[in-house]
N, CA, C and O atoms as a GROMACS GRO file, in nm:
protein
  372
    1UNK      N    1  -5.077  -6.089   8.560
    1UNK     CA    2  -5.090  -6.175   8.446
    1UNK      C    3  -5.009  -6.120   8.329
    1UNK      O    4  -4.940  -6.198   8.263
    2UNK      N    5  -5.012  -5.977   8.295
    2UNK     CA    6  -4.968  -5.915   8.174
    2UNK      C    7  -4.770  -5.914   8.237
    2UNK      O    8  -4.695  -5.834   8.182
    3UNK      N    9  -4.728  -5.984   8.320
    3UNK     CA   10  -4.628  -5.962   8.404
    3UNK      C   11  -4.546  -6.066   8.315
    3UNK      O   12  -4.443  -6.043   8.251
    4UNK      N   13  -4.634  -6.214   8.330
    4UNK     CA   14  -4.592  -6.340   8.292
    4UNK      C   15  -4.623  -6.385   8.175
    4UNK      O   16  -4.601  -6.501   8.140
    5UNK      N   17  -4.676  -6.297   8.105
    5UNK     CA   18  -4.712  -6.348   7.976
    5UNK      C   19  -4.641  -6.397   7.870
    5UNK      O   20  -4.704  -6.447   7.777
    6UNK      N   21  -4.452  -6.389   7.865
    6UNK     CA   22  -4.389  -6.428   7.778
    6UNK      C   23  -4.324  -6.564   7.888
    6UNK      O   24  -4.217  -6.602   7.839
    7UNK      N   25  -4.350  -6.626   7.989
    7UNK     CA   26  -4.361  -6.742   8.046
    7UNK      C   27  -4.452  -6.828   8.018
    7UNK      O   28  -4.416  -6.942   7.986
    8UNK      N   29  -4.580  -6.797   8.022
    8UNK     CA   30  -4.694  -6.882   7.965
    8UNK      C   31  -4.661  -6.911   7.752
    8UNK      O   32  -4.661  -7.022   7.699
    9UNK      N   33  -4.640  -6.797   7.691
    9UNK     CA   34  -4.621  -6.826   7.627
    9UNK      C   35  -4.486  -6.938   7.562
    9UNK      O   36  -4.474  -6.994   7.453
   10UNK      N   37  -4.419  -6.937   7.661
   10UNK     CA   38  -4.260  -7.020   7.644
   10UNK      C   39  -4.314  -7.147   7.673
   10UNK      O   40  -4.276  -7.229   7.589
   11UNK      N   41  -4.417  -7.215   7.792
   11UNK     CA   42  -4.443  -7.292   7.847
   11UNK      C   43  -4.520  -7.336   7.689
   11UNK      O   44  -4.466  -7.412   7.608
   12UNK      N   45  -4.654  -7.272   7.669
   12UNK     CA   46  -4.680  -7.333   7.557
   12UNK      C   47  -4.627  -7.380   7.410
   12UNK      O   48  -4.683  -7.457   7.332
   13UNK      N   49  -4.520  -7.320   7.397
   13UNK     CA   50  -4.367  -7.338   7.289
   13UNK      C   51  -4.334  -7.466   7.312
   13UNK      O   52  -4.309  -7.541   7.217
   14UNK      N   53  -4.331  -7.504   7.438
   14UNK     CA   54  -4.239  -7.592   7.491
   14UNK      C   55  -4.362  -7.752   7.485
   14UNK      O   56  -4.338  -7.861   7.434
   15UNK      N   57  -4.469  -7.715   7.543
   15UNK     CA   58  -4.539  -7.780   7.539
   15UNK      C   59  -4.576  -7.839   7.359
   15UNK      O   60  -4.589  -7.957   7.329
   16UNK      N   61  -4.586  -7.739   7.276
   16UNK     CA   62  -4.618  -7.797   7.161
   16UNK      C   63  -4.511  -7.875   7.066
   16UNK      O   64  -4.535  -7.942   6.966
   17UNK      N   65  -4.361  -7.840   7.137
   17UNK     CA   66  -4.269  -7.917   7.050
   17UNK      C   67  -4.246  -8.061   7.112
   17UNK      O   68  -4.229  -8.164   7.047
   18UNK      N   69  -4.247  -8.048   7.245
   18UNK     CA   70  -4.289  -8.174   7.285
   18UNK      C   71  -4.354  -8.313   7.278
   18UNK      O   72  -4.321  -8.432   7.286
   19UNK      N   73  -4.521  -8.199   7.248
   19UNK     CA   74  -4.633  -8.357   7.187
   19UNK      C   75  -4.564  -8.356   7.043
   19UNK      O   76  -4.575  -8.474   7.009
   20UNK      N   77  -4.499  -8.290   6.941
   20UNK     CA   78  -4.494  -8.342   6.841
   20UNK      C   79  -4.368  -8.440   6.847
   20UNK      O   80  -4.350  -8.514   6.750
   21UNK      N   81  -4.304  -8.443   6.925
   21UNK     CA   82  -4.125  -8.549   6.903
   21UNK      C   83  -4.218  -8.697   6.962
   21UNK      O   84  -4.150  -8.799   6.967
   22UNK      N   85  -4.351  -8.709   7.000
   22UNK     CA   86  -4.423  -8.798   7.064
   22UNK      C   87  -4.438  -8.939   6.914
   22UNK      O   88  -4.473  -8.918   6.797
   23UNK      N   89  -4.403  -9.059   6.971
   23UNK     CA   90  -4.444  -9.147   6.814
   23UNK      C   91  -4.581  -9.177   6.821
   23UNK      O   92  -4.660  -9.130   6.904
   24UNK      N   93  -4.609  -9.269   6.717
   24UNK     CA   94  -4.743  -9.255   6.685
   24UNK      C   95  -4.848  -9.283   6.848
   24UNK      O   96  -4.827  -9.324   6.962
   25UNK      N   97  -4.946  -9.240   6.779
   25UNK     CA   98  -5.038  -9.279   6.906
   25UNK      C   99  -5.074  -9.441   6.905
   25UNK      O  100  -5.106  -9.504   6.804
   26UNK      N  101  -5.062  -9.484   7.012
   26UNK     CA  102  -5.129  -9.644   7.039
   26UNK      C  103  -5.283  -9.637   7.036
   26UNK      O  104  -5.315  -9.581   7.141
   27UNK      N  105  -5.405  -9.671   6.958
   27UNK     CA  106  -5.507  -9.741   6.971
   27UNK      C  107  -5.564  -9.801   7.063
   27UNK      O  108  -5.664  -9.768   7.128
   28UNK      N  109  -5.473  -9.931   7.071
   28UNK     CA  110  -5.520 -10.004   7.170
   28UNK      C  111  -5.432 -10.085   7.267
   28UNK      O  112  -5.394 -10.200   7.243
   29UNK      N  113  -5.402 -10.015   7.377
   29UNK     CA  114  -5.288 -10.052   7.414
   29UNK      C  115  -5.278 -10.203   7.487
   29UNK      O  116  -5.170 -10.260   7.505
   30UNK      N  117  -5.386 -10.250   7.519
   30UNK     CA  118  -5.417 -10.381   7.560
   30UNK      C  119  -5.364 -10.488   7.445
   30UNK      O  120  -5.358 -10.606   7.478
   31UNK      N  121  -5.322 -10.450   7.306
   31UNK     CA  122  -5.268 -10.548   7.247
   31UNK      C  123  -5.107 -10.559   7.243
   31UNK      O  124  -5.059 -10.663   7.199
   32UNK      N  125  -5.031 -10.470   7.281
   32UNK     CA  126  -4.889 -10.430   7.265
   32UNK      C  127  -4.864 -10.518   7.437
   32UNK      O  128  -4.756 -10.571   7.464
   33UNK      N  129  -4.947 -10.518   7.506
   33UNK     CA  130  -4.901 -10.615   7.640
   33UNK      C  131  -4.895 -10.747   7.603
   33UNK      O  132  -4.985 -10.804   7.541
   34UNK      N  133  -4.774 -10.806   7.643
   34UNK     CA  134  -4.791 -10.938   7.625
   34UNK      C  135  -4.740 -11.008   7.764
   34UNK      O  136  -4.700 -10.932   7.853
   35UNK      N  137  -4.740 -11.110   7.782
   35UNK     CA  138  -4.662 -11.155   7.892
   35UNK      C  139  -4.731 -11.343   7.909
   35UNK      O  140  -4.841 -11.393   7.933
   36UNK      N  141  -4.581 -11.398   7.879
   36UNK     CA  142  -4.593 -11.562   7.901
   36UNK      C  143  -4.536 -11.573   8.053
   36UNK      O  144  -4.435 -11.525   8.106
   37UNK      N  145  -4.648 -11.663   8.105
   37UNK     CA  146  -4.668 -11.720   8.213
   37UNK      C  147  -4.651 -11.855   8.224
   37UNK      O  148  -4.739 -11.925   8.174
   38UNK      N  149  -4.574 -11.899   8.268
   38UNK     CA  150  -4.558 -12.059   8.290
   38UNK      C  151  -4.648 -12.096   8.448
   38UNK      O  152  -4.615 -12.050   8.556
   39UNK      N  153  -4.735 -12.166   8.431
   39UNK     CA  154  -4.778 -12.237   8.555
   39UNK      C  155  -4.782 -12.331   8.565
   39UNK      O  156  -4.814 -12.416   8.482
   40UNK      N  157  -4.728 -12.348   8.737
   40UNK     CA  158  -4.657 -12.466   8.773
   40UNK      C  159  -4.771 -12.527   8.881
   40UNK      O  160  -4.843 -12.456   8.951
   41UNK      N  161  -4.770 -12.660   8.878
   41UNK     CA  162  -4.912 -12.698   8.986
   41UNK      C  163  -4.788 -12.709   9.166
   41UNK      O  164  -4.674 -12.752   9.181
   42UNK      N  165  -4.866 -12.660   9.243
   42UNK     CA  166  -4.856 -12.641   9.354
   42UNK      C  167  -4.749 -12.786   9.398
   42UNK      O  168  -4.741 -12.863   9.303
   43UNK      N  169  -4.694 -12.816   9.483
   43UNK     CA  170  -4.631 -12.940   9.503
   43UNK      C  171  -4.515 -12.995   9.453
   43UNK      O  172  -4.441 -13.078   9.507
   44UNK      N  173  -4.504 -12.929   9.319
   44UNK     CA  174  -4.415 -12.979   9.221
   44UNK      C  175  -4.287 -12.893   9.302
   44UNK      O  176  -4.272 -12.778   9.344
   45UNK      N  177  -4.186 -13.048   9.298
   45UNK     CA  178  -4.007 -12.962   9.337
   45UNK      C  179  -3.961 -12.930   9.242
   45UNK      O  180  -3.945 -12.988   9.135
   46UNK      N  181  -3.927 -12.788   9.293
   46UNK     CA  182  -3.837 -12.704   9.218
   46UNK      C  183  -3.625 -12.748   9.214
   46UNK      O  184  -3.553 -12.675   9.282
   47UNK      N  185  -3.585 -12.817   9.166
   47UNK     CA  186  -3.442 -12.843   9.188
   47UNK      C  187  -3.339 -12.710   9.175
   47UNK      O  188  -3.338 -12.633   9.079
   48UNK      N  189  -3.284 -12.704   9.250
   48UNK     CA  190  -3.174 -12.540   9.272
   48UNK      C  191  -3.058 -12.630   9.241
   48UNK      O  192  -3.019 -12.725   9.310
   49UNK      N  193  -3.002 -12.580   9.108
   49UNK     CA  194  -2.892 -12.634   9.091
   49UNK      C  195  -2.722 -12.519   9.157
   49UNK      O  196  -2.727 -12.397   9.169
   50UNK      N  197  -2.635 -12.579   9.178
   50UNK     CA  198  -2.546 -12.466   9.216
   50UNK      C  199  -2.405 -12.506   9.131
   50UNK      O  200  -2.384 -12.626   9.115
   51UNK      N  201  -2.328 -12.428   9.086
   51UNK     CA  202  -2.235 -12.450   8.999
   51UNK      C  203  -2.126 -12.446   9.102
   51UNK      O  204  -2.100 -12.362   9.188
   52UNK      N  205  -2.059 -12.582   9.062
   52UNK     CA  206  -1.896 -12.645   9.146
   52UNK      C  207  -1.829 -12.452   9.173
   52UNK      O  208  -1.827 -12.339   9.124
   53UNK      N  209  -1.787 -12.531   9.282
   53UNK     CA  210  -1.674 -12.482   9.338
   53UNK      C  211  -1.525 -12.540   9.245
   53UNK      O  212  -1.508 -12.652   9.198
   54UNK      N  213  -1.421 -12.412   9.238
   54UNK     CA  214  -1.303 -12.450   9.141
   54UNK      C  215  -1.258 -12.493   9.273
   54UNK      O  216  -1.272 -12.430   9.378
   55UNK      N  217  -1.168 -12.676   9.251
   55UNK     CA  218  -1.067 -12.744   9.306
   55UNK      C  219  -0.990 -12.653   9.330
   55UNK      O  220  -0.993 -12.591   9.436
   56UNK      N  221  -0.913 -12.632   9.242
   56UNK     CA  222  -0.738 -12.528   9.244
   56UNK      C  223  -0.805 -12.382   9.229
   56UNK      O  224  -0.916 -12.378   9.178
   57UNK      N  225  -0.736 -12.251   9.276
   57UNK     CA  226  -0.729 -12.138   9.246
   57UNK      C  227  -0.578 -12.128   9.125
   57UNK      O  228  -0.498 -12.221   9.124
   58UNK      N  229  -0.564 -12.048   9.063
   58UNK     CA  230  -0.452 -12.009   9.014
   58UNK      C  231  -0.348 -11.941   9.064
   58UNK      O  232  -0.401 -11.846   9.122
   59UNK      N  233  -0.214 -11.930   9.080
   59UNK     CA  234  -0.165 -11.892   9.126
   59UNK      C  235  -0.120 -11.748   9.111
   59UNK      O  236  -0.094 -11.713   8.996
   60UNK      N  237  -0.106 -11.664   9.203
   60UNK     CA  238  -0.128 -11.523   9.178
   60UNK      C  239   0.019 -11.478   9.128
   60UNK      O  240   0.111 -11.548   9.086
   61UNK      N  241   0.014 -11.359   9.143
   61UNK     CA  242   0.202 -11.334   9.083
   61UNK      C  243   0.231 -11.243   9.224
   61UNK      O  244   0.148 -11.164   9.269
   62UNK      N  245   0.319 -11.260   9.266
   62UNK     CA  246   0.425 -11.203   9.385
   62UNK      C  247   0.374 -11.074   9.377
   62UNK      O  248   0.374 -11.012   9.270
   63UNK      N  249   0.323 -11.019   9.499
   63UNK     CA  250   0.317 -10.868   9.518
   63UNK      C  251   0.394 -10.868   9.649
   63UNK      O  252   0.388 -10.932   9.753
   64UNK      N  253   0.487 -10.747   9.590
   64UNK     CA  254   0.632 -10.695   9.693
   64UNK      C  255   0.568 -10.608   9.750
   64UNK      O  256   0.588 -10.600   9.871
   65UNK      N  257   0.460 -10.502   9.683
   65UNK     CA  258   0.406 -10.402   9.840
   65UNK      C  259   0.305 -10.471   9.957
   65UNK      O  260   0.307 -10.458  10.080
   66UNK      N  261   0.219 -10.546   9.870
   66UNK     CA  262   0.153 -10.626   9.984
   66UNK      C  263   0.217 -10.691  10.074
   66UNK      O  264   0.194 -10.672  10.193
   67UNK      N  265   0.331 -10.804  10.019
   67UNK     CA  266   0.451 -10.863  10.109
   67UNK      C  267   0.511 -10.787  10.183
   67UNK      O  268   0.574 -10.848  10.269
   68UNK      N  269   0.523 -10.642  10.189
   68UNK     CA  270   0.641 -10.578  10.240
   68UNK      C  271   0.538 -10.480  10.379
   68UNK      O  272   0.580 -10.448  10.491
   69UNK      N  273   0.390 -10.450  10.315
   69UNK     CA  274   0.273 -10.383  10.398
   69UNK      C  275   0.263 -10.469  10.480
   69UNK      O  276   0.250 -10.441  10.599
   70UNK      N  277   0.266 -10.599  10.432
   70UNK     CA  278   0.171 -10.684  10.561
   70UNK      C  279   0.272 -10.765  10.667
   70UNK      O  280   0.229 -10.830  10.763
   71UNK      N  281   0.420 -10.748  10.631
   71UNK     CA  282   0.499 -10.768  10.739
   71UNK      C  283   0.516 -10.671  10.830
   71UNK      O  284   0.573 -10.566  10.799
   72UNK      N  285   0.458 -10.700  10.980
   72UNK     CA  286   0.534 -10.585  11.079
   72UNK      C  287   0.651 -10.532  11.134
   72UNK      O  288   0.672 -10.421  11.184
   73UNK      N  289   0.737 -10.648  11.113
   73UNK     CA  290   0.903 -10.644  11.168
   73UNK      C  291   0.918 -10.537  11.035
   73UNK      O  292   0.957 -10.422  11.052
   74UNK      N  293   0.883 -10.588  10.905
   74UNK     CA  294   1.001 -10.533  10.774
   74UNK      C  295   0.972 -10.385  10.797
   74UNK      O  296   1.057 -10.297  10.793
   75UNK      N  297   0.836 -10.365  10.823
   75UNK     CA  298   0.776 -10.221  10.826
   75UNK      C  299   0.879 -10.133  10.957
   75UNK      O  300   0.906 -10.014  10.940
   76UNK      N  301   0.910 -10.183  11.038
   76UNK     CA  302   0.977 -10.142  11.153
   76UNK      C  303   1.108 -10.092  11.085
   76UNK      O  304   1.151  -9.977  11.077
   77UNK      N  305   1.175 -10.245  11.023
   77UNK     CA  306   1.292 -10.195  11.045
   77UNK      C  307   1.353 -10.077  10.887
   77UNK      O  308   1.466 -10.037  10.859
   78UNK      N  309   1.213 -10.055  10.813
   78UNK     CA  310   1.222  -9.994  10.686
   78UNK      C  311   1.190  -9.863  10.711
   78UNK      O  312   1.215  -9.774  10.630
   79UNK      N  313   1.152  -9.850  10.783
   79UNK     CA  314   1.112  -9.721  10.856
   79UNK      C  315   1.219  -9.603  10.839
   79UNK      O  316   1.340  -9.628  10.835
   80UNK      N  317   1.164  -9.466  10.828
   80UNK     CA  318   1.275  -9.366  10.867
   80UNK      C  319   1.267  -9.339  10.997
   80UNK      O  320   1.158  -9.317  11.049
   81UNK      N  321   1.396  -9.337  11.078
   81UNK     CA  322   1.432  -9.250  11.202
   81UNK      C  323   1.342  -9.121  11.213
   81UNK      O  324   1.310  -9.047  11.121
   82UNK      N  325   1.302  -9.109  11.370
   82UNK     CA  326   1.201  -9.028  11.369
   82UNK      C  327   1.317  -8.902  11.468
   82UNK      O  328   1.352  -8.914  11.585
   83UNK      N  329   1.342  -8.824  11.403
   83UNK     CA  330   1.455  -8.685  11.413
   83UNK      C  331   1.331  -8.577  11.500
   83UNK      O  332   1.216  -8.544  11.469
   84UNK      N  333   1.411  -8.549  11.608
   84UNK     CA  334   1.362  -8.424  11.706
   84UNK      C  335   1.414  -8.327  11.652
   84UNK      O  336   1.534  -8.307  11.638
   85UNK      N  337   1.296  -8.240  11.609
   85UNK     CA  338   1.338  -8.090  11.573
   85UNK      C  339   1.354  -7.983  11.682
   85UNK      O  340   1.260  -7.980  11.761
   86UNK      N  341   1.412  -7.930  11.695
   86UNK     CA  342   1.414  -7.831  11.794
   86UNK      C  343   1.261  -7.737  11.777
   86UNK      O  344   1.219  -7.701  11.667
   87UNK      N  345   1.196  -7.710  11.899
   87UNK     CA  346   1.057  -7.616  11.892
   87UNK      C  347   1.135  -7.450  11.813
   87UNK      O  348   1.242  -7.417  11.762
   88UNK      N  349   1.046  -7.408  11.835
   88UNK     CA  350   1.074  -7.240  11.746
   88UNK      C  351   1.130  -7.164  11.894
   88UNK      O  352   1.197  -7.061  11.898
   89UNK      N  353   1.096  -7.221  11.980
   89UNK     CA  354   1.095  -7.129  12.124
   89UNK      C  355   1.202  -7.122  12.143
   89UNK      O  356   1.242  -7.006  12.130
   90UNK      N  357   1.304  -7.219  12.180
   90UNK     CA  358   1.401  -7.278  12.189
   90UNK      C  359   1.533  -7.220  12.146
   90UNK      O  360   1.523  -7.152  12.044
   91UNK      N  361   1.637  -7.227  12.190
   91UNK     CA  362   1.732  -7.171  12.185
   91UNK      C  363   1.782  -6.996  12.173
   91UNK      O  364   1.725  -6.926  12.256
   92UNK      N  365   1.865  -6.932  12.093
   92UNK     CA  366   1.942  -6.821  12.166
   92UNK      C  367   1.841  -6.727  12.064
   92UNK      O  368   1.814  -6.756  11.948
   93UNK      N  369   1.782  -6.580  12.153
   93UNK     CA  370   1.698  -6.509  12.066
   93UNK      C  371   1.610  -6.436  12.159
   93UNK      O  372   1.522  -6.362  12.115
   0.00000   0.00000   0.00000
């Protein structure tokens, strides 16, 4: 106990600056609840409205990497040559 005693005491430091940053105390807290309830009688349709679909989209602006990614030929022929290195093993040594 005489080990931890400047822990207990920190704990209670801590504890007392705490309750004081606390705002006032509530009384009665059953009056600070509020809550409006609309009730609806059983049966009654509910209408789900849904907002239009846009006719036209707008037109986007030209993307050259997407155009150029999503062709497979262009990708082929844009390609670098794939060069054989000689291994390390290989040749005079």
């Amino acid at each position: 106990m005489y080990k931890h005693r400047w822990l207990y005491l920190v704990f209670l430091v801590a504890t007392l600056i705490l309750a004081g940053c606390q705002d006032q105390a509530v009384a009665n807290p059953e009056e600070l609840v509020v809550a409006a309830v609309e009730v609806v009688p059983q049966g009654t349709p509910h209408p789900i409205t849904v907002n239009p679909t846009p006719a036209s989209q707008a037109t986007q602006a030209p993307n050259e990497c997407l155009d150029c990614h999503a062709d497979q030929q262009r990708l082929i022929d844009n390609a670098a040559p794939v060069v054989e290195a000689e291994s390390e093993s290989s040749g005079v040594g």
